[in-house]
N, C-alpha and C positions, 0 to 999 in steps of 0.2 A: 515490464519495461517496454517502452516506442524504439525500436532499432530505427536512429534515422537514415542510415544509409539506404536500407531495404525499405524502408517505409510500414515495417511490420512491427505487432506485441511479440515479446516474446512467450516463452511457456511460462508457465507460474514461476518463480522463482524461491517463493519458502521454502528452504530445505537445503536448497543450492549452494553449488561450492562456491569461494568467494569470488568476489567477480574488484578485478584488479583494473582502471583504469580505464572504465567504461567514456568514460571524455576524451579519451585519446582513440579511442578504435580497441578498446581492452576485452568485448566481446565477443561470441559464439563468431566465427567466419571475420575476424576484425572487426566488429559493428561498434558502433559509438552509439553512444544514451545520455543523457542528461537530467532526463526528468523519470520519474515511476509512476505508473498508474495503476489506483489501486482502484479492485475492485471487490468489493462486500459482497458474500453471502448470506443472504438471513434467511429461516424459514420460521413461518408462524400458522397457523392455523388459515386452511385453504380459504378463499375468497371471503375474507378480512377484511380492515381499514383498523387496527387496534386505536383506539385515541389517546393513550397514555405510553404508547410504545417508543422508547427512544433508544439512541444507539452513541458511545463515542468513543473516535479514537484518536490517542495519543499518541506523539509520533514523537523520540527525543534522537537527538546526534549533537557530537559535540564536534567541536571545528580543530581544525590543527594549532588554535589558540587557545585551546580548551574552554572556549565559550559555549554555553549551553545553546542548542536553538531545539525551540518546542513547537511543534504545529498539533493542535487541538481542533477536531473537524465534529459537530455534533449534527444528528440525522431523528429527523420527527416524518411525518406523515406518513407512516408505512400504509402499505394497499400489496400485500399479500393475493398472488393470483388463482388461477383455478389449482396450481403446482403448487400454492404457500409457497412461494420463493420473492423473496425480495434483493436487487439490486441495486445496491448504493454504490457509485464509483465517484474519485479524487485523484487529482494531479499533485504529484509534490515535482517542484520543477528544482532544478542546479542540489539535486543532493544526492548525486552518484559518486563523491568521495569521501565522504563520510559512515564508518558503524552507524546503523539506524536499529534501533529500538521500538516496535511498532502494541500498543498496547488495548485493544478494543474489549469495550467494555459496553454489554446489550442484556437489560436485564440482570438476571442474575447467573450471565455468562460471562467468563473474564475468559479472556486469550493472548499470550504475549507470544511474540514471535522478533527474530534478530535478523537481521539482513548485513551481511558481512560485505560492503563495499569500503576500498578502497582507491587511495590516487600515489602514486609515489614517484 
């Protein structure tokens, strides 16, 4: 996440306890947040360009109306460096109240992970 007060990312957040009211100042020291920024790690075989390599992720939250909202983010051109690490980063902006369900799927890797924000 972008702490706006501080102007800084926070640490990873996967794992983290839930985070309550990040739009009001609900964060680490009071900080407010708004948007998450994510960022991918991939690795593939060092100094690459796969041409068939693709990556995507699905993002579900449902709203206090119990409407679904889906963001689906798809990634092509990997270029793998001397490290095989590739760096795919995405902004999801106004969804720091919402349970977020994040679902990437690269290859024949699958990974779901849940992010426990709330707003009350």
């Amino acid at each position: 996440m972008f702490w706006e007060r501080s102007g800084k990312f926070s640490e990873n957040i996967i794992g983290a306890p839930p985070f309550e009211n990040l739009a009001k100042g609900g964060g680490p020291d009071d900080e407010t947040a708004t948007a998450i920024l994510f960022d991918l790690t991939f690795a593939g075989d060092k100094n690459s360009a796969p041409k068939y390599a693709t990556a995507t992720v699905d993002i579900m939250q449902s709203s206090r109306t119990g409407q679904q909202i889906v963001t689906h983010k798809a990634f092509t051109n990997f270029l793998f460096g001397a490290d095989g690490i590739q760096h795919k980063a995405f902004l999801v902006e106004n969804s720091t109240c919402m349970p977020m369900s994040v679902g990437i799927h690269a290859g024949k890797t699958d990974r779901n992970v849940k992010l426990d924000l709330q707003c009350k």
